[in-house]
N, C-alpha and C positions, 0 to 999 in steps of 0.2 A: 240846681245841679249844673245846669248847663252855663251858668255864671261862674261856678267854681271851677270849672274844665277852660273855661275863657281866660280866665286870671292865671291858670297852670301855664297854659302856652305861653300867654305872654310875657308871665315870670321866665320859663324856661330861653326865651328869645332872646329875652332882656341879656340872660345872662349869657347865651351862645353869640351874641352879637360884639357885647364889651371884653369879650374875651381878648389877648391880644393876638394873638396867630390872626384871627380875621381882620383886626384892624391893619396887622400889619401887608397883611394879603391884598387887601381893600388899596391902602397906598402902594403897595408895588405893581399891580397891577393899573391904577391910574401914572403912576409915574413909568412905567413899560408902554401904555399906549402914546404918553410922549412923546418918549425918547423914540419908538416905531416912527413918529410924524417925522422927527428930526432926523432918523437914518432916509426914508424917503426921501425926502428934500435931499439930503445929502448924493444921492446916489442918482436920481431923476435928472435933479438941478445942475449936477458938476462931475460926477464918476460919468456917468454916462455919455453926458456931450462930450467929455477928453477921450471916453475910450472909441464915440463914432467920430472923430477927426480923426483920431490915429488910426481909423481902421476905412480910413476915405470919404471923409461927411457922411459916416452911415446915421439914420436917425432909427433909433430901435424900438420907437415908436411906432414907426411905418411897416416893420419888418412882419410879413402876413405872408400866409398862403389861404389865397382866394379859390375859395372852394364854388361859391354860387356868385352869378351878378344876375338884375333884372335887364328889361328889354332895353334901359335906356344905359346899359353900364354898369351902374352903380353897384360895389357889393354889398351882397345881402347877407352873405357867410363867409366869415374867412377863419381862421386859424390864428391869432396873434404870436406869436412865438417872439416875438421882439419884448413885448409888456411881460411874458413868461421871465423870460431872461434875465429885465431889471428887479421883479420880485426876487429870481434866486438869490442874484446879489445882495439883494435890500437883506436876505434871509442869511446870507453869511455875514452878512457886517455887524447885524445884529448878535451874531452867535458868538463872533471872535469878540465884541466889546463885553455880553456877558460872562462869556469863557476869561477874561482879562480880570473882570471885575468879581467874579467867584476866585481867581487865582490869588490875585490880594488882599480879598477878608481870610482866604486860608493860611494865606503866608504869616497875617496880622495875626491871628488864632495859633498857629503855631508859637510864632514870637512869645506874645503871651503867656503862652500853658511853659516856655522853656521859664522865664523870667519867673511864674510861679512856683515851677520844681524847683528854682534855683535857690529863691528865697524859702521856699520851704526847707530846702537840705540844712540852708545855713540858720537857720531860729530852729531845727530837733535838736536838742540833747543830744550830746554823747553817749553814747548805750553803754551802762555800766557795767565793768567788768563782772565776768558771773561765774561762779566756782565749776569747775567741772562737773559733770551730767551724776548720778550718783550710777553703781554699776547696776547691771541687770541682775535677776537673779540668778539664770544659766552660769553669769560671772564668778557672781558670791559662792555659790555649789562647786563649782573649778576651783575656785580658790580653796577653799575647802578640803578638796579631794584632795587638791597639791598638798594642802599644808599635814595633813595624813600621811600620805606617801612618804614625803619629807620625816616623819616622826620615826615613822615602820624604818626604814632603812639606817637612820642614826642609832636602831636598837639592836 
């Protein structure tokens, strides 16, 4: 029993693993940690050093508030707030490149679904013309009544 319960899982696994949503999760998430390596660099490497020259040789590496030092100097606790700072940034560049890259597989998605209704309009048929609706009974009964009325009064 405990052989047949082994084989269900791993049948079950097999199949939740080759599914594609996790394949495709599996590569956006290794290619996300990436392109994170490369906004780093980007932002460590060359956003940051232009924006501490233009703000005075600042290094935002350095940028702390020292909370504790031992007897010889040295800190032992500070506050980084400079390494905070390059993360936010790292965390917008990131945002505005996926917000860029969601805006053009939608635009592309759009395009698309337009070019499909397009071609779909022009391959339907003409909708054949169709005789008028027949009348309701309420009608027919009216009609009726009319054509009564009509009789009585020519007599």
């Amino acid at each position: 029993m405990a052989e047949k319960k082994k084989n269900n899982i791993l049948t079950e696994f097999k199949t939740f693993i080759t599914k594609g949503n996790v394949i495709d999760l599996a590569v956006g998430v290794i290619i996300g940690g990436a392109f994170g390596k490369i906004v780093s660099s980007l932002v460590n490497d060359i956003i940051m050093p232009l924006i501490g020259l233009l703000m005075g040789k600042v290094n935002f590496k350095d940028l702390k508030w020292v909370l504790a030092t031992d007897a010889e100097g040295v800190v032992t606790s500070s506050v980084n707030y400079g390494t905070f700072i390059q993360v936010i940034i790292d965390f917008l560049i990131i945002g505005l490149c996926i917000f860029l890259i969601i805006k053009g597989i939608n635009a592309m998605k759009a395009k698309a679904e337009a070019i499909r209704e397009r071609k779909n309009k022009e391959e339907a048929p003409a909708p054949a013309p169709t005789a008028p609706p027949a009348p309701s009974k309420e009608e027919v009964l009216l009609a009726e009544i009319r054509d009564l009325l009509k009789a009585n009064n020519k007599k």
